[in-house]
C-alpha angles and dihedrals in degrees: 000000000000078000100042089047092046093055090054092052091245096145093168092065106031094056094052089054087046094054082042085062102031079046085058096034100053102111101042108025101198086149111068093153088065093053098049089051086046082051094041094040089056104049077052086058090049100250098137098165095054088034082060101045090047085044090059098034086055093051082052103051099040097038085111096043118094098191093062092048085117097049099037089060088041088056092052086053094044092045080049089062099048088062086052087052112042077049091055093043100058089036104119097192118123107267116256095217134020120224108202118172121240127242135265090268091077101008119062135161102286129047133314126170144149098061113174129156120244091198127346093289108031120083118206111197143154126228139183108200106175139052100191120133134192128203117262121177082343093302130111113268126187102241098197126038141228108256138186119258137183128206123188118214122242105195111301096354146057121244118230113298118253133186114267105250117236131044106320104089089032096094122094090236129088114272128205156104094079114201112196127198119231094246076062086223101109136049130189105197138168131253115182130192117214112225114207101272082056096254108147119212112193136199128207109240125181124212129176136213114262109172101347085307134117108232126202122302122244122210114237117229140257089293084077116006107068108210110238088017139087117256107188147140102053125194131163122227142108131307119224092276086059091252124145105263136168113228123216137159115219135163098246102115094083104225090018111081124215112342135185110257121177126206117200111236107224119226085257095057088262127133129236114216110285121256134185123262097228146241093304099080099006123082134161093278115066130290110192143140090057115196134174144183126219105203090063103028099232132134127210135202148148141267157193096166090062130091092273141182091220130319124352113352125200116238135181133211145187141196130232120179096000091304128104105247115218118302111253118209104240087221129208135009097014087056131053150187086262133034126329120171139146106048122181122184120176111190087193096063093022102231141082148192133249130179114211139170078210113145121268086049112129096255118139104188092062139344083259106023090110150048119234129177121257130199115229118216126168106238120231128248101212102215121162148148132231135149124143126265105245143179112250084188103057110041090293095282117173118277107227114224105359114165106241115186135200131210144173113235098199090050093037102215133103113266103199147313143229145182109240096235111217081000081302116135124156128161133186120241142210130241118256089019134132109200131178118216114214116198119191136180125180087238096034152085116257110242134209143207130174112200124164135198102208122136094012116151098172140063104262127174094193115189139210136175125211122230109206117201111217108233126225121247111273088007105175119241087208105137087015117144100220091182152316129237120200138220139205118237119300093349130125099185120101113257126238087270107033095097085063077064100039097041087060091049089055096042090054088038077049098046096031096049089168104071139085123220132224112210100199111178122192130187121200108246105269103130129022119304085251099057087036090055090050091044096051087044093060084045089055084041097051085042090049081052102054093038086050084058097054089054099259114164111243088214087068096050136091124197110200121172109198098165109186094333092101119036125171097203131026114277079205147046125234096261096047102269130139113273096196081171089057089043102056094049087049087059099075141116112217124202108212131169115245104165147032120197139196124243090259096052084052092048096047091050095046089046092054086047088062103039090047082051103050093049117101119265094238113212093233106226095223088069082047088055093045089063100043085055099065096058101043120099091216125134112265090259101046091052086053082059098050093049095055094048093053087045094058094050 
């Protein structure tokens, strides 16, 4: 019964008929199998805690025993993935991504499974809505077959599922686990033959569209499809080297269960000979329902073999340099304490697919007898900033209508502005993100406040207020930091956002025609103080530039190069680590007033400006000497004469 049950994917009851056994059997534990499926029915049922301890207690008791070798390191990695779960679980961090079921019109009481969208409104899926058998030569035979369906979707649902029309679902095979190209135009499928213990071995096919029709499938050759082997689960995607490759999972590794194989799609449609995609994703359990997004380059797949938190766990990968890096669980709620397989994520569209025997499905036989379709959202952090814009002069009472701006620090560029109705601003923020809030007020003191967002699990309104100082008549913006523009790493060229920055310090040079600036350029201290002094003066230099093209008078420009001699954060944490926050606000270029000068002073220098640009460029005769010299067949020291004479006329 506790194996009959197991097999259906009834954990509820199996588990109560194994405790029943490891209960009897807890003297002389003769039965140590029991005890691993009591262990392994009750992490399905999502008891991590008592999972863990019957894990432990099964390593024990079988360390001397060679038969259970297999199980006894199984039991190590699914005790493993207890400890994952009971941590994802308690975990009170805003979910990255929602998992919500889908209706009757695509999910009913029996299985569905393979859902991918053919374009952003079309649902491919497979179901398999009967049970019933028949007798054949005295064995079990399945009467009815699993077929592909689409559904369209008709705002925020899916109408009722339908089988695809045209050769695909005509055989008298079970057909399933469509794989549709991006032109839309082609399909590799699955059909699968039951033999008479009810074991399916399934083959990859390809149709293509003719007419807005399926037509009928053709089997692909040996390359893919192993003789004697299933061959199932196919997605097209790129191999580690970035080449088009169909994905698929088969058998035909003997001991290893169902592993992930690729085949390279030749520039004629064509296959090259399946490999396998390698110890990096495969293991000895089983790896199936590959997926992958192009956008992002990652492939996704299931697995057994994996650290999991029960059943089949979904995982995603990516290459670098032509090798699989290191699988990554995709956590709650995508994955649960049961089976979850064939997930499909598209960044483009921003959602995906998932298949679970999860509970709350539609299943009638158990709570996880069956396998229903889930839609995949990211879910939203809600951050955001508000406070109120007040005078510090007058009993803090509320500033009507001061401009209050927001921008992103790493991207160095403003973000956007807005006047604080009845003294009222508020914005909403992004997640990993440092910003800087700029309140200004004609009569008032500009105030700034620098908030980040960084390493928030949680939904948080934060709020700040904004105290304005009231300036005197005629106050002096001598010492007076106007703005700051930053730079990525190494670079001296202006980011996407620095003119915001720039055209703010023009109008004010515009407006304000008195003042001298001082353009003071810092680096963080990556590189030695030589290089960093070289590279902050080419950032005042590129800033000079822009600020000469908006008609700003050099006279009224200073170029200062500071390199890493004044940060404003640590480049570095305490214990010696890297601090990439601290760097990026090092890398800046600040525009501060250092002088005020009369109207004389203004109209001397701009005098001198003209009088240096009306005289005459002179060809200076050394360079002419220069020249001459390469040509001339003299000795070394008689050309040194020549070139000072020349020099001197």
């Amino acid at each position: 019964m506790a194996d009959g049950n197991f097999m259906l994917r009834d954990y509820v009851s199996s588990n109560s008929y194994y405790k029943k056994i490891v209960e009897l059997d807890s003297v002389k534990h003769k039965n140590l199998n029991a005890l691993y499926q009591y262990a392994l029915t009750e992490k399905y049922l999502g008891h991590y805690e008592t999972s863990r301890d019957n894990f432990q207690k099964f390593i024990k008791l079988a360390k001397d025993n060679e038969k259970f070798d297999d199980q006894r390191r199984s039991a190590g990695r699914e005790s493993q993935g207890c400890d994952l779960g009971i941590s994802l679980r308690d975990n009170k961090d805003v979910p990255e991504f929602k998992v919500t079921h889908l209706d009757e019109n695509v999910n009913q009481p029996l299985t569905e499974f393979a859902p991918t969208l053919r374009d952003g409104n079309t649902l491919y899926y497979a179901a398999w809505t009967s049970d019933r058998v028949v007798m054949v030569n005295k064995h079990e035979h399945y009467a009815d077959f699993s077929r592909i369906y689409v559904s369209q979707r008709n705002e925020n649902t899916w109408t009722k599922g339908a089988m695809i029309a045209g050769g695909v679902n005509e055989s008298s095979s079970h057909v399933g686990n469509a794989a549709i190209s991006a032109d839309g135009e082609t399909m590799y499928y699955t059909q699968c033959l039951q033999d008479d213990y009810q074991r399916m071995r399934c083959d990859i096919y390809k149709s293509k569209l003719e007419n807005n029709i399926w037509g009928a499938g053709a089997k692909l050759d040996s390359k893919v499809n192993a003789e004697g082997f299933t061959s199932t689960h196919p997605a097209l995607g790129r191999n580690e080297a970035g080449e088009d490759v169909l994905y698929f999972s088969s058998d035909r590794n003997p001991g290893k269960g169902m592993d992930l194989f690729c085949a390279k799609i030749n520039a004629d449609g064509s296959m090259s000979k399946a490999r396998s995609v390698g110890p990096a994703i495969n293991t000895k359990g089983d790896e199936i329902t590959p997926g992958y997004d192009f956008k992002t380059n990652t492939l996704y797949f299931s697995s057994n073999g994996q650290i999991n938190i029960g059943g089949a766990d979904v995982y995603k990968i990516n290459a670098s340099g032509g090798e699989w890096g290191q699988p990554q669980h995709l956590g709650m709620p995508i994955n649960s304490s049961v089976d979850d397989m064939y997930y499909s994520w598209s960044d483009f569209d921003g959602e995906g697919y998932l298949v679970s025997n999860r509970g709350g499905g539609f299943g009638t036989k158990s709570e996880t007898c069956c396998d229903d379709v889930y839609k995949v959202e990211k879910s939203r952090l809600y951050l955001a900033v508000k406070g109120f814009v007040q005078n510090m002069d007058s009993n803090m009472k509320t500033i009507d209508n001061a401009l209050v701006t927001l921008y992103s620090m790493s991207e160095g560029k403003e973000l956007k502005n807005v006047y604080a109705t009845n003294g009222k601003y508020f914005f909403d923020l992004e997640k990993e993100n440092d910003y800087q809030l700029v309140a200004r007020k004609k009569g008032f003191e500009d105030y700034m406040k620098t908030i980040s967002t960084k390493g928030k699990r949680q939904n948080d309104t934060m709020s700040f207020d904004f105290p304005l100082i009231m300036l005197p008549q005629m106050l002096s913006k001598v010492g007076e930091r106007i703005g700051t523009v930053y730079w990525e790493f190494n670079k001296d060229y202006l980011t996407d956002g620095a003119p915001d920055t720039l055209n703010r310090v023009v109008g004010f040079m515009t407006n304000n025609p008195q003042y001298v600036l001082e353009v003071g350029s810092h680096t963080d201290a990556k590189g030695t103080e030589e290089y960093n002094l070289k590279l902050a003066q080419r950032r005042s230099d590129a800033v000079l530039r822009y600020l000469a093209s908006k008609k700003i008078a050099k006279f009224r420009l200073e170029s200062k190069a500071y390199g890493e001699s004044k940060p404003v954060e640590l480049n570095e944490n305490p214990p010696g680590t890297d601090n990439p926050e601290g760097r990026t606000k090092n890398r800046r270029t600040e525009f501060v007033i250092t002088q005020e000068l009369t109207q004389q002073q203004i109209d001397d220098a701009i005098k001198a400006e003209k009088e240096a640009k009306s005289k005459p460029k002179k060809v200076a005769a050394s360079a002419m000497s220069k020249v001459e010299s390469k040509t001339t067949t003299a000795k070394p020291t008689e050309m040194k004469t020549e070139t000072k004479s020349a020099t001197k006329k």
